[in-house]
KEMAR-340558 format. One record per residue (C-alpha): residue in one letter; x, y, z; residue number from 1. Coordinates in Angstrom, 2 decimals. Example, Ala and Ser with C-alpha at 12.3 -4.5 7.8 and 13.67 -1.06 7.14 Angstrom:
// KEMAR-340558
drenmi,c1,c2,c3,tikol
A,12.30,-4.50,7.80,1 $
S,13.67,-1.06,7.14,2 $
This chain:
// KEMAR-340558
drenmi,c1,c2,c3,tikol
X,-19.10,-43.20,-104.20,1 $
X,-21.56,-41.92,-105.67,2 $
X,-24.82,-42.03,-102.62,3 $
X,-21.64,-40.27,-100.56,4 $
X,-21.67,-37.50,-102.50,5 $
X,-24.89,-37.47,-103.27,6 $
X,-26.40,-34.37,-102.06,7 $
X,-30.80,-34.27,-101.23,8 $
X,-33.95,-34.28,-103.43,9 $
X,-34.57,-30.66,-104.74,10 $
X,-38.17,-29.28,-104.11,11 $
X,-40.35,-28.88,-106.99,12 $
X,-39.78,-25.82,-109.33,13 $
X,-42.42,-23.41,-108.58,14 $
X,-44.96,-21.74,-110.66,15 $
X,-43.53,-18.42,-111.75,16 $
X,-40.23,-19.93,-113.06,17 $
X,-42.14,-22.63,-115.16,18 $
X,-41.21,-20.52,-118.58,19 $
X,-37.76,-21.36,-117.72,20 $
X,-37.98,-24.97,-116.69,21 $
X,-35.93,-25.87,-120.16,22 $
X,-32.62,-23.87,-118.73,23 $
X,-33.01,-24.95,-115.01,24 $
X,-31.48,-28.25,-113.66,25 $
X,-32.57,-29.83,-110.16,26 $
X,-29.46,-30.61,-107.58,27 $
X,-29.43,-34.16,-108.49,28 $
X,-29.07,-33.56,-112.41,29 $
X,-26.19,-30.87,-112.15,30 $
X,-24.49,-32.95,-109.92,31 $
X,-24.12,-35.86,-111.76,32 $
X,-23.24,-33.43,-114.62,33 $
X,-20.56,-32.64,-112.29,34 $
X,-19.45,-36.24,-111.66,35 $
X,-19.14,-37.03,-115.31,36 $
X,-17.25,-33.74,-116.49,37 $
X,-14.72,-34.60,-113.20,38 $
X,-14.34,-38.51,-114.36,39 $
X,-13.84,-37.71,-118.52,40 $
X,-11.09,-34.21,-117.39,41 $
X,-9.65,-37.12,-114.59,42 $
X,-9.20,-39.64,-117.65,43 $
X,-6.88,-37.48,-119.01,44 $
X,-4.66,-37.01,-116.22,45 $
X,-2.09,-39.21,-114.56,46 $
X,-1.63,-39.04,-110.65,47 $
X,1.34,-40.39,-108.78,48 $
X,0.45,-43.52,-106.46,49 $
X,-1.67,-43.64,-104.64,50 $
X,-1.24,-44.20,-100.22,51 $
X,-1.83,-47.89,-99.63,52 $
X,-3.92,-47.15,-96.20,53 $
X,-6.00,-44.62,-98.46,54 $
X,-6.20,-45.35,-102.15,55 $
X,-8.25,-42.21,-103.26,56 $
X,-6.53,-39.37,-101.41,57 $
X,-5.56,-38.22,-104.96,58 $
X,-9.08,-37.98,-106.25,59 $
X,-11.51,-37.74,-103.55,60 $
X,-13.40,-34.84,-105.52,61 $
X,-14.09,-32.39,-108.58,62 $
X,-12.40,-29.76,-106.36,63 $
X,-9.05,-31.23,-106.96,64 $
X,-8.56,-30.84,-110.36,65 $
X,-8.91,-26.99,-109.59,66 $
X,-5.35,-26.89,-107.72,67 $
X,-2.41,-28.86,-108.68,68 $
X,-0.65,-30.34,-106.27,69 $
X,2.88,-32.49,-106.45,70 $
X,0.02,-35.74,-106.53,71 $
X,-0.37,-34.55,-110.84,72 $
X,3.00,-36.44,-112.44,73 $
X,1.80,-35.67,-116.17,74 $
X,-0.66,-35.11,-118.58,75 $
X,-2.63,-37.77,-121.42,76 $
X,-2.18,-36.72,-124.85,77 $
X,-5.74,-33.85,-125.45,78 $
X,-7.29,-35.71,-128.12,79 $
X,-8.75,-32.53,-130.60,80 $
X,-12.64,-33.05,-129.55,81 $
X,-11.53,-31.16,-126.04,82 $
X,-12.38,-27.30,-126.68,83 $
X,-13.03,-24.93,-124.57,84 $
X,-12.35,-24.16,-121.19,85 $
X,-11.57,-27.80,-120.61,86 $
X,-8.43,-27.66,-123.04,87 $
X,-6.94,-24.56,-121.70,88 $
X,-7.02,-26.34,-118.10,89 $
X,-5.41,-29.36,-119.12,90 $
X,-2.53,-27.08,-121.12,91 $
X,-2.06,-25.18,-118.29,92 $
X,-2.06,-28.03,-115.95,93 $
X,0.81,-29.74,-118.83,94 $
X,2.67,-26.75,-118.45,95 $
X,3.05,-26.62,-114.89,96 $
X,4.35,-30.41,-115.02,97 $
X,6.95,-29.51,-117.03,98 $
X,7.78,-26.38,-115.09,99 $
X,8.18,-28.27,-112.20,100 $
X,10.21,-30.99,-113.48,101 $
X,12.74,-28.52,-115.30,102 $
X,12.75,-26.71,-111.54,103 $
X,13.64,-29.55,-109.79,104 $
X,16.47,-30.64,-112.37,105 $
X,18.02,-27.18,-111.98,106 $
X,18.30,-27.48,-108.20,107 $
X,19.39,-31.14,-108.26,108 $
X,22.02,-29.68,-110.78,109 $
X,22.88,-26.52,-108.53,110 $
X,23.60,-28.61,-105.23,111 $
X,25.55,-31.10,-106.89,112 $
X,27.97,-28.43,-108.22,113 $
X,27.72,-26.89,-104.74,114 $
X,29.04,-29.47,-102.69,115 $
X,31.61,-30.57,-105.35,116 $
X,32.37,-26.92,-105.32,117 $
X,32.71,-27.11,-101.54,118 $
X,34.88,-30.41,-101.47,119 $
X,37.33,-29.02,-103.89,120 $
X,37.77,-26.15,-101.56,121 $
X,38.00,-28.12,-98.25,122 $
X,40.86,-30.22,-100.24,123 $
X,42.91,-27.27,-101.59,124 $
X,42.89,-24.48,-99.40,125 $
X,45.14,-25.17,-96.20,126 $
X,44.01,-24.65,-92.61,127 $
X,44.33,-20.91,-91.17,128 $
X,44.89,-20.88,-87.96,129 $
X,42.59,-17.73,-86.40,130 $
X,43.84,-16.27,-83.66,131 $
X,40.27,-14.81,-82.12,132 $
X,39.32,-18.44,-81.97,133 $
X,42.75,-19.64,-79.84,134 $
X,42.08,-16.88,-77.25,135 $
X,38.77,-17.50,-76.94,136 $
X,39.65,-20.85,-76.34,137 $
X,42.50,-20.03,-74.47,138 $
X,39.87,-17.61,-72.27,139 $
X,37.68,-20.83,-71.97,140 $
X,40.31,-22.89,-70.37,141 $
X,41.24,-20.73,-68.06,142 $
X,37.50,-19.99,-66.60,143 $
X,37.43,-24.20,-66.53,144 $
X,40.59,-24.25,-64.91,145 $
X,39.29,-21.27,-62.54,146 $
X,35.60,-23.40,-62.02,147 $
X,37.76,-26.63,-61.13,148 $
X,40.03,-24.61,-58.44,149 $
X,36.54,-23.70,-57.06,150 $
X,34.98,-27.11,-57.15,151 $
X,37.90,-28.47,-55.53,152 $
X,37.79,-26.08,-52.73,153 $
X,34.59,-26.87,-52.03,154 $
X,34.70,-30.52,-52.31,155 $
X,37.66,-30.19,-49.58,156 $
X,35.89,-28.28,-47.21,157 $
X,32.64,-29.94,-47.59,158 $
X,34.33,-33.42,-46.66,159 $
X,36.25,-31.07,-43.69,160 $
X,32.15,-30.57,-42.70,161 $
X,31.20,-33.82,-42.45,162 $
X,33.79,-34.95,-40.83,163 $
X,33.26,-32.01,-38.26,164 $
X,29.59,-33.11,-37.75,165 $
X,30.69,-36.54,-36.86,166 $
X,32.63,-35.17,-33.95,167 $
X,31.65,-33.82,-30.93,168 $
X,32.08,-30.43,-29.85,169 $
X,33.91,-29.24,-27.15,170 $
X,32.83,-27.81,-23.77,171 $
X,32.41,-24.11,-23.08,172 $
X,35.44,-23.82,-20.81,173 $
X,37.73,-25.81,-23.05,174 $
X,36.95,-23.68,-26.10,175 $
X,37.61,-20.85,-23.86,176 $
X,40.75,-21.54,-22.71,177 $
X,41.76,-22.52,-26.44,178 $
X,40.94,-19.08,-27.10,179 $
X,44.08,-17.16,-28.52,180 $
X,45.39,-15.53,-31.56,181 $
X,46.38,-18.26,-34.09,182 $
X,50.47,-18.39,-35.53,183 $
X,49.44,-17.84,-38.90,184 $
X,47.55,-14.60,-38.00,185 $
X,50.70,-13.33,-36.61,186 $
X,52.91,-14.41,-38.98,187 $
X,50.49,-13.07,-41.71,188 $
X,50.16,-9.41,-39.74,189 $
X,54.34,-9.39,-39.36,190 $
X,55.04,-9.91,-43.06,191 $
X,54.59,-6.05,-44.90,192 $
X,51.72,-6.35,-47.46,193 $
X,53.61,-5.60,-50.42,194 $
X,51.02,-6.49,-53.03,195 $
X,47.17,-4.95,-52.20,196 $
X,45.75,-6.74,-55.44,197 $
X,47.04,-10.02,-53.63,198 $
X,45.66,-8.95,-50.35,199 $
X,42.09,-7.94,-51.79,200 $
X,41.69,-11.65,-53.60,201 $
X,43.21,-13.60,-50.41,202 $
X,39.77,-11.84,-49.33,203 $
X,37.51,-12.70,-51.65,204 $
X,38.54,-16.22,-51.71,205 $
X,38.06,-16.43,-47.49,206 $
X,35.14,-15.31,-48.48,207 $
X,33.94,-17.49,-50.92,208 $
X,35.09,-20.25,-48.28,209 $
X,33.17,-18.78,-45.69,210 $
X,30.08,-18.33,-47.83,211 $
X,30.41,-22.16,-48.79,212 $
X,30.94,-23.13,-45.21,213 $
X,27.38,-21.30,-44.29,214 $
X,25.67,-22.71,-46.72,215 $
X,26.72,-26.27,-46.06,216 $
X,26.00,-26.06,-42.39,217 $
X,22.78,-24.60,-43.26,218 $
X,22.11,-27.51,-45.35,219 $
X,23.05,-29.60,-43.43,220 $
X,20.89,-28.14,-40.31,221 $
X,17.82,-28.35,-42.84,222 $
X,18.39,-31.88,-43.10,223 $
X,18.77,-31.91,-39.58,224 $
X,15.34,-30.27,-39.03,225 $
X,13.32,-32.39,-41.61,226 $
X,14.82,-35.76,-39.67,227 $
X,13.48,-34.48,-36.72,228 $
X,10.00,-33.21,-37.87,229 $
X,9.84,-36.79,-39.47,230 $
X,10.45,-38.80,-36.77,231 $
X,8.12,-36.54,-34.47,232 $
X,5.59,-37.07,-36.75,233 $
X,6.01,-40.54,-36.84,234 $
X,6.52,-40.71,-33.16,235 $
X,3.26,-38.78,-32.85,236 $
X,1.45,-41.49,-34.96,237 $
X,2.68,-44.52,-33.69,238 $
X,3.59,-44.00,-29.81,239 $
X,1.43,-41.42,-28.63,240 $
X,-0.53,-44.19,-26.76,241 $
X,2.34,-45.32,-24.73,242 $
X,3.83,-42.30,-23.80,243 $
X,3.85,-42.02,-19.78,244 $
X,4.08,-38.45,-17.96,245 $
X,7.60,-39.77,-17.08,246 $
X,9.12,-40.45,-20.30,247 $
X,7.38,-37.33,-21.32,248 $
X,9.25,-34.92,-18.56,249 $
X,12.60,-37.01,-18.99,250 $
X,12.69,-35.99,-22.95,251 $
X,11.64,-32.58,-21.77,252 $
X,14.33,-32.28,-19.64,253 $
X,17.04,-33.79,-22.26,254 $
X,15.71,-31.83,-25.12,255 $
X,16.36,-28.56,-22.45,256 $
X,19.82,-29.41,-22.18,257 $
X,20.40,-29.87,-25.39,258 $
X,19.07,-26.61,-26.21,259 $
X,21.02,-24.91,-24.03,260 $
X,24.51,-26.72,-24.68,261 $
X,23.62,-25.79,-28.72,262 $
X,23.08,-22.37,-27.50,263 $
X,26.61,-22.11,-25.38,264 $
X,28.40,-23.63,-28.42,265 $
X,26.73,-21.06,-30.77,266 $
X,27.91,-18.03,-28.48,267 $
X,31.34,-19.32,-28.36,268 $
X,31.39,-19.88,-32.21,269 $
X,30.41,-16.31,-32.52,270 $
X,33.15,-15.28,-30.14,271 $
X,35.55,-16.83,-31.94,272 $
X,34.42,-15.82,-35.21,273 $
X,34.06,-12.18,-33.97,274 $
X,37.35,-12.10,-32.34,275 $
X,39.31,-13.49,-35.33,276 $
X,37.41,-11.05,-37.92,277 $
X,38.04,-7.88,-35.18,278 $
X,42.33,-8.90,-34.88,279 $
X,42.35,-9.42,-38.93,280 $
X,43.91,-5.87,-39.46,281 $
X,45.66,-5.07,-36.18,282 $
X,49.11,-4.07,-36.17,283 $
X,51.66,-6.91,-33.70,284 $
X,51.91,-4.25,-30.71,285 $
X,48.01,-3.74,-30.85,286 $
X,47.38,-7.67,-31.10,287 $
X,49.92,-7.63,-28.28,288 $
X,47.42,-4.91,-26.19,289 $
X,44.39,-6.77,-27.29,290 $
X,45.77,-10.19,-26.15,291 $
X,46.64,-8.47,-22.74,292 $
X,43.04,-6.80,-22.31,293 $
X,41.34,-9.93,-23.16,294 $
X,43.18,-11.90,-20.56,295 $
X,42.36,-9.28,-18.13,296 $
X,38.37,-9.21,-19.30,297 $
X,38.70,-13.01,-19.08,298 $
X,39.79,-13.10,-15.24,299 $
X,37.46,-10.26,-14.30,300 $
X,34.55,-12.37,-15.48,301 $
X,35.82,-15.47,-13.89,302 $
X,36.25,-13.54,-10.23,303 $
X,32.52,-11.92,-11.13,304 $
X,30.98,-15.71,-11.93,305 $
X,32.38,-17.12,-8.45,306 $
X,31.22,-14.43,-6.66,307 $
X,27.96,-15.37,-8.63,308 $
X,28.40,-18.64,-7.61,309 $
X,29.27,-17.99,-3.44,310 $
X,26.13,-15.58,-3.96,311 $
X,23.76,-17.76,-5.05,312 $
X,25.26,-20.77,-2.43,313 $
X,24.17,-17.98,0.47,314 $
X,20.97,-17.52,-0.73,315 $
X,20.13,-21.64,-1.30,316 $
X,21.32,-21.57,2.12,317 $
X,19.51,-18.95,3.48,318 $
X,16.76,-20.26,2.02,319 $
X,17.07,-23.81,2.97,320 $
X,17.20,-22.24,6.60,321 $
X,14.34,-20.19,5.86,322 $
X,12.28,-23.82,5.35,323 $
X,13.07,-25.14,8.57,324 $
X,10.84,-23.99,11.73,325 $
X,12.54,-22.73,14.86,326 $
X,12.02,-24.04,18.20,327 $
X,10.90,-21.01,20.30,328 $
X,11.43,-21.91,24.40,329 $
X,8.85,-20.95,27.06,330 $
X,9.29,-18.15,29.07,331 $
X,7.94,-18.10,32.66,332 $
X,5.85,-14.57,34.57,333 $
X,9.17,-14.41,36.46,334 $
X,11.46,-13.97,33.83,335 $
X,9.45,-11.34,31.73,336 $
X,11.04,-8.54,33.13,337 $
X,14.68,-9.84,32.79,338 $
X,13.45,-10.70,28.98,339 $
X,12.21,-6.88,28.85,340 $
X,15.69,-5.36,29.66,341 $
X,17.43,-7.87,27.51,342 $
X,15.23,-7.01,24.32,343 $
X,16.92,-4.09,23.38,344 $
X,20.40,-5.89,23.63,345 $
X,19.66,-9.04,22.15,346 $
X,18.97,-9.23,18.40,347 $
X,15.36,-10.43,17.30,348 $
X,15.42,-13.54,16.75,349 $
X,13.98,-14.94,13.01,350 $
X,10.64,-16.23,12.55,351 $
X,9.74,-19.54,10.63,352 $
X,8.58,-18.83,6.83,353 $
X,7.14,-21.21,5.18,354 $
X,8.14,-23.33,2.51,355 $
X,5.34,-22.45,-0.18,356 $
X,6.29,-18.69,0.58,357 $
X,9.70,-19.06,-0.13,358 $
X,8.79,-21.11,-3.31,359 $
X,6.30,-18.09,-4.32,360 $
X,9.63,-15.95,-4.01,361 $
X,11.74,-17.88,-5.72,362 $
X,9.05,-18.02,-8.33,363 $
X,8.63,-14.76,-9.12,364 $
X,12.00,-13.32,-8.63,365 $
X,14.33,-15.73,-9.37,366 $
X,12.89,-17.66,-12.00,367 $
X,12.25,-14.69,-14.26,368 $
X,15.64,-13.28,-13.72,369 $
X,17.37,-16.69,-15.11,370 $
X,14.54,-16.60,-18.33,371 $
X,15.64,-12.53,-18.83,372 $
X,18.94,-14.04,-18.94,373 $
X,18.44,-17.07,-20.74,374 $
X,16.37,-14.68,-23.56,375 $
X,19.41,-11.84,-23.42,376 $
X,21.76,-14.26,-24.36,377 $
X,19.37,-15.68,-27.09,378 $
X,19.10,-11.87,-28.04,379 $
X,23.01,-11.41,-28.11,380 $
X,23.19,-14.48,-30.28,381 $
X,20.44,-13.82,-32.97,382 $
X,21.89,-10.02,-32.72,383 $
X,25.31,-10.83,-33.55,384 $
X,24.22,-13.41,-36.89,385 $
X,21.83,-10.99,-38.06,386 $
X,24.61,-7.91,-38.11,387 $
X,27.50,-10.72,-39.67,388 $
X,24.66,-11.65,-42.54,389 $
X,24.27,-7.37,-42.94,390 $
X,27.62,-7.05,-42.73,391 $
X,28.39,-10.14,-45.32,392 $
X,25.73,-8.06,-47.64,393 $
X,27.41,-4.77,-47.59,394 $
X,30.95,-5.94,-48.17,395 $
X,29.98,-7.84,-50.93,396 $
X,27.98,-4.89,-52.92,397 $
X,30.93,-2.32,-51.45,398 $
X,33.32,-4.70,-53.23,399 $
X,31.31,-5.65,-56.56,400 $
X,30.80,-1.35,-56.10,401 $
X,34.57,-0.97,-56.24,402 $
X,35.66,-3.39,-59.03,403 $
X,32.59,-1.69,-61.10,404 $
X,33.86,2.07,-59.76,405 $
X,36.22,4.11,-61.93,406 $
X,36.56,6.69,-59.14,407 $
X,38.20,4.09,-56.71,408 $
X,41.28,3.29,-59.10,409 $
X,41.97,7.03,-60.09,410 $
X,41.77,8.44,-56.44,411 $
X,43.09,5.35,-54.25,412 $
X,43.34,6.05,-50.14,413 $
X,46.97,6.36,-48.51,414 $
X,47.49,3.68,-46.36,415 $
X,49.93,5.40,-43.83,416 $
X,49.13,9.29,-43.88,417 $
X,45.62,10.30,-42.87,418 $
X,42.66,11.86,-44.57,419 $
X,43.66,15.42,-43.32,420 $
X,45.31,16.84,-40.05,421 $
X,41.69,17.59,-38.53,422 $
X,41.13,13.60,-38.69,423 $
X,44.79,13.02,-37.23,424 $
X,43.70,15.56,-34.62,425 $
X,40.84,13.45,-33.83,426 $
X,42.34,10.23,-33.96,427 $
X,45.45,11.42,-31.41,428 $
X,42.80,12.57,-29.05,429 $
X,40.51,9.68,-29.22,430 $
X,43.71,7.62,-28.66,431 $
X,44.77,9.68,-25.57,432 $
X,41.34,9.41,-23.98,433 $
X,40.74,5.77,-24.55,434 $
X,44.17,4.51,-24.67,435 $
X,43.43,0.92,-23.02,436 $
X,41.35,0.02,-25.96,437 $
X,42.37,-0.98,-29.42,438 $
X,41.80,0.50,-32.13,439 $
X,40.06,-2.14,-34.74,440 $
X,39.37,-0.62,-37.66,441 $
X,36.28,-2.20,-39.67,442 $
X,36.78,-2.91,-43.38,443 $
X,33.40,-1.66,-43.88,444 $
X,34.54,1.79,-42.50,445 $
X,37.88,1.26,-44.36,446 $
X,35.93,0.83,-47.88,447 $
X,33.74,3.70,-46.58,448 $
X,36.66,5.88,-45.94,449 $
X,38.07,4.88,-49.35,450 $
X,34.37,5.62,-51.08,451 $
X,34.35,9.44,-49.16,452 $
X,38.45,10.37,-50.18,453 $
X,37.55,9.18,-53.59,454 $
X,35.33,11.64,-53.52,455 $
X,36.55,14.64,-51.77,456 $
X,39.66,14.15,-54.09,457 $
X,37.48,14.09,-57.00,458 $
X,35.26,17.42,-56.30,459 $
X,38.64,19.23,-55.45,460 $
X,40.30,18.24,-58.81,461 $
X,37.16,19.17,-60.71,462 $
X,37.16,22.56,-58.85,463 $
X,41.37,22.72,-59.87,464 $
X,40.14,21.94,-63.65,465 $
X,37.26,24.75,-63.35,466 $
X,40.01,27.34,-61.79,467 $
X,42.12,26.51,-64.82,468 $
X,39.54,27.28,-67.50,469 $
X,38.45,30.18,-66.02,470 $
X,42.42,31.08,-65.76,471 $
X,42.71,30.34,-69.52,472 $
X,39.45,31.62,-70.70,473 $
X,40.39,34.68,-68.62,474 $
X,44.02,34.71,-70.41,475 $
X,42.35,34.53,-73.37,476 $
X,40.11,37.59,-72.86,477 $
X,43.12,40.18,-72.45,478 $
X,44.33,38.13,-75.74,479 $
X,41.46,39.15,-77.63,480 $
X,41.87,42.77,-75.81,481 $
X,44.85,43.49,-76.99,482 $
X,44.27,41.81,-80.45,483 $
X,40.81,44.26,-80.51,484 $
X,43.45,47.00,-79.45,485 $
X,45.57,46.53,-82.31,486 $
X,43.41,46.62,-85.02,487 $
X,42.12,49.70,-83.36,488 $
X,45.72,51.49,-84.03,489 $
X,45.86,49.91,-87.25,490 $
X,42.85,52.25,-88.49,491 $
X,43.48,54.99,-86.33,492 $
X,40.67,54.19,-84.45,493 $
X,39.62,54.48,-80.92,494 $
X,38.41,51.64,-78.78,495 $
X,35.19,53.28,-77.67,496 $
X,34.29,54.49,-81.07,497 $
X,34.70,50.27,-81.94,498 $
X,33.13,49.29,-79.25,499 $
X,30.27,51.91,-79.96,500 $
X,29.86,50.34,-83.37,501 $
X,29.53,47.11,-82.50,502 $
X,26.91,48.16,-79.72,503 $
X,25.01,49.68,-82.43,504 $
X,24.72,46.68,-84.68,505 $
X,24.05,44.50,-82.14,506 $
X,20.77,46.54,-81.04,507 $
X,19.75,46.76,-84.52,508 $
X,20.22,42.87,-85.30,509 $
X,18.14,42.59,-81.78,510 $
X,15.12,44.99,-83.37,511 $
């Protein structure tokens, strides 16, 4: 303990502070001074036990005796030969002991009459039934029964995808001859809309549904797309050796026609999904126009795609004629001038092409025209998702706009009358010059229309409410005339000479 502690040989003391060599101890000396005065105050002290794994945490040093800590449990008896600074310490050190102890009974005292306190309470008073707590957790059941309406829906139409994936699709023509309006659309358009709150959350819950339904078929197209980027990977890796020009141009040619049956069945899935969103708020005899029109635009473009198809039969032909040479006879001297008169009658004959030159035209006319057509309908598709994802954006902030909106509520749209007679106007002359076509009326333009009456009927009752202050403040002007007017007779005074008085005072509280 004590070569621990110990600290180094001091240096010799030098010459000018020999005269003082009595008062002055080395490092060595005054420590062990140290060491004893620490061992005969720690005599006189009792610590609590000590830690097993470290028996002198309590007294490692002098230094501790300068703080007390919980380790101090009590004080020896100070014999009378400790004076002195020594004494006081140990008193004061006694003191806090006992301070402690009488600190520690006091709050052992306090929480025992606390919880007693507490328990006698809990015993006698009865239960009080708050009623803030049963609504909020009346509130709280009825957002878990709202979360478990919307977990079921989507569990039910998430099983409705899967099983959807597992079947095939249809062909292009099938799902175009299925093409119609649906029963429940027309019975839903027949019944009168008595309700618009019910109306307006039949909406938002399609579309939730239809949100859910894009979602899952995205996931389920990401999946789709990480299979195959894993197995071309490992396809890459493992059989990139064996792979023959043949098998190569066969998957080629599969993976084309793949691609373009996924393309046909997107463009008829955004048909249908346009068509069905477009006839949502048509009235029976416009759904009965509409239906008529389409059939019509549905025959025209199958008389247009077989004359496509006879077209492009002539020119395969033609061109398959084109390939084969023609056998041109020999003409004798003799006959030259009998071929002479008979030129101008007789049709020229056609010459033999050849078969790369016809290829070369096919090439570059015929082969670019399909790809323009192949990438317009590409286009048309990628067009027509990107506008439904806008459009799916702006209804939803229009609609979290109008449940926010205290403007909406207080200045709602007639549903039967129009905006004004100049829009009537408009709308009976648009109808008269395009009467074949029906009118489909966005709800975008609808919520639009709703936003810009709100508005208009606001600014004209604010302008009514300015009138009518300027009306009263006006009214209250010849008030205050005629008041002005009376006191006036009442001292035989005029108005002018009032009036002049007041002028005056003014302009000398303004200098």
């Amino acid at each position: 303990m004590e070569d621990r502690y110990a600290p180094p040989s001091s240096e010799p003391i030098p010459e000018f502070a020999a005269p003082l060599a009595p008062y002055l101890k080395s490092r060595q000396e005054a420590f062990r001074i140290r060491q004893a005065l620490t061992a005969y105050v720690r005599s006189h002290i009792i610590f609590a036990e000590n830690d097993p794994d470290n028996p002198e945490l309590n007294a490692n040093s002098h230094l501790t005796l300068s703080v007390p800590h919980d380790a101090v449990v009590g004080v020896k008896p100070i014999p009378p030969e400790i004076t002195g600074l020594r004494r006081q310490y140990l008193e004061a050190l006694q003191a806090n002991v006992a301070a402690r102890r009488e600190y520690q009974a006091v709050v052992e005292k306090q929480n025992a009459y606390e919880s007693q306190q507490q328990q006698q309470q809990k015993a006698t008073e009865a239960p009080q039934c708050d009623p803030s707590q049963d609504l909020s957790e009346y509130v709280n059941l009825l957002r878990e029964r709202r979360q478990l309406a919307k977990l079921q829906v989507f569990q039910r139409y998430s099983q409705e995808l899967k099983e959807r994936n597992r079947r095939r699709a249809e062909s292009f023509e099938d799902s175009h001859k299925k093409l119609g309006v649906p029963p429940e659309l027309l019975d839903e358009m027949n019944q009168p809309s008595s309700n618009g709150g019910d109306r307006v959350e039949e909406l938002m819950h399609r579309l939730e549904k239809a949100v859910i339904r894009a979602k899952a078929q995205f996931d389920r197209e990401k999946e789709l797309l990480e299979e195959l980027k894993a197995q071309v990977n490992l396809d890459e890796n493992s059989l990139s050796s064996n792979i023959t020009p043949a098998v190569r141009t066969a998957a080629l040619q599969r993976t084309r026609d793949e691609l373009i049956h996924w393309v046909e069945e997107k463009l008829v899935s955004a048909g249908s999904h346009e068509d069905s969103g477009s006839r949502l708020d048509l009235a029976p005899e416009d759904l009965e126009e509409s239906t008529r029109l389409f059939e019509e635009q549905k025959a025209e473009v199958a008389q247009q795609y077989a004359e496509y198809v006879e077209a492009r039969k002539a020119l395969l032909d033609a061109a398959s004629r084109a390939c084969q040479p023609l056998a041109v006879p020999s003409v004798s001297l003799s006959n030259c001038s009998t071929t002479i008169t008979q030129k101008n009658d007789v049709p020229p004959e056609p010459q033999s092409l050849n078969a790369m030159d016809v290829l070369s035209y096919t090439e570059k006319n015929l082969l670019p025209l399909s790809k323009s057509q192949r990438a317009l309908a590409l286009q048309k598709f990628y067009l027509s998702g990107l506008l439904g994802k806008e459009k799916a954006t702006t209804l939803r902030v229009l609609h979290r706009l109008r449940d926010e909106s205290h403007l909406l509520p207080e200045f709602p749209l007639p549903a039967d009358q129009p905006r004004s007679s100049r829009a009537a106007a408009t709308a009976s002359l648009r109808h008269a010059t395009n009467f074949a076509e029906p009118i489909k009326k966005d709800e975008v333009i609808s919520l639009a229309e709703a936003w810009a009456f709100a508005s208009d009927d606001a600014g004209a009752s604010e302008h009514e409410h300015v009138e009518q202050k300027l009306a009263e403040g006006n009214e209250s002007l010849q008030n205050a005339k005629q008041e002005l007017e009376a006191v006036a007779r009442m001292l035989n005074q005029d108005d002018e000479s009032i009036m002049g008085d007041d002028q005056k005072e003014n302009k000398t509280t303004d200098g």
